[in-house]
C-alpha positions in Angstrom: 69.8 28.1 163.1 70.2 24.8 164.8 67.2 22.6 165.1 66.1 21.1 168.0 66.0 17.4 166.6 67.9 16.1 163.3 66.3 16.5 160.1 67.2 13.3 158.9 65.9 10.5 162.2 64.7 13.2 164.6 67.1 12.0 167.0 68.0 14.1 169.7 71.5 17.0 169.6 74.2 17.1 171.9 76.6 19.3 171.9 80.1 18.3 171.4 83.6 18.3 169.3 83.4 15.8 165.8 85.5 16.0 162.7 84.7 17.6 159.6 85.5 15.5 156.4 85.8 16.3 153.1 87.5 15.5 149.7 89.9 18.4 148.2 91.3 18.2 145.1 91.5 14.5 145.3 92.3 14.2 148.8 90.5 13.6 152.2 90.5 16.7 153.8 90.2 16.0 158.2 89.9 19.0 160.6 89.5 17.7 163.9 87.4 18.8 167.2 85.3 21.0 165.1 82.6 22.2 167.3 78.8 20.7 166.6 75.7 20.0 167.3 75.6 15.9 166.7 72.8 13.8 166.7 73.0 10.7 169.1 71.1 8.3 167.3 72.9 8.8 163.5 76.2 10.9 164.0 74.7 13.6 161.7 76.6 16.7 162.9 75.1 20.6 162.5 77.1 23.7 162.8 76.7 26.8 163.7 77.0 29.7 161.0 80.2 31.1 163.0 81.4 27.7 162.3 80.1 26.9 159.2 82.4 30.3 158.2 85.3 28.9 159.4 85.2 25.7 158.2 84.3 27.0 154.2 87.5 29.6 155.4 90.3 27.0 155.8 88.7 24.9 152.9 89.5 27.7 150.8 92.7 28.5 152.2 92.9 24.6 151.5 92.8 24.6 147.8 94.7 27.6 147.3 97.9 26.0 149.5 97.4 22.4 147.7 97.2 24.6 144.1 100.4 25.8 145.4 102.2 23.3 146.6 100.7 20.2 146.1 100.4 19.5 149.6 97.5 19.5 152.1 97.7 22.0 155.3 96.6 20.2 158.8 93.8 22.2 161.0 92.5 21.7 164.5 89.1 23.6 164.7 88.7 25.6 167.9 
């Protein structure tokens, strides 16, 4: 569920694209225009569960394709 406000500066959420970033087997991981909820006052960005699956998808299809091959895959989220 997607609050109303954010949880961290009660700012307000709009709804727009962001990037999701993480680190992968030593490596920054960057799949851009990931759909979110973003706050406007800190940048704090909330997903929606549909996304949330997606996103913890291609991470995992992440580490197995780096195990494999020692390189990372590039993703646009849509």
């Amino acid at each position: 569920m997607i609050p109303d406000r954010c949880t961290f500066c009660k700012g307000r959420l709009e709804e727009r694209k962001t990037e999701f970033i993480a680190w992968a087997g030593g490596e920054v991981v960057v799949i851009k225009d990931v759909p979110a909820y973003v706050c406007e006052q800190c940048g704090e960005a909330y997903y929606t569960p549909e996304i949330s699956q997606r996103i913890d998808g291609f991470m995992r299809d992440v580490h197995q394709k780096s195990s494999a091959s020692g390189r990372f895959p590039q993703a646009t989220c849509h």
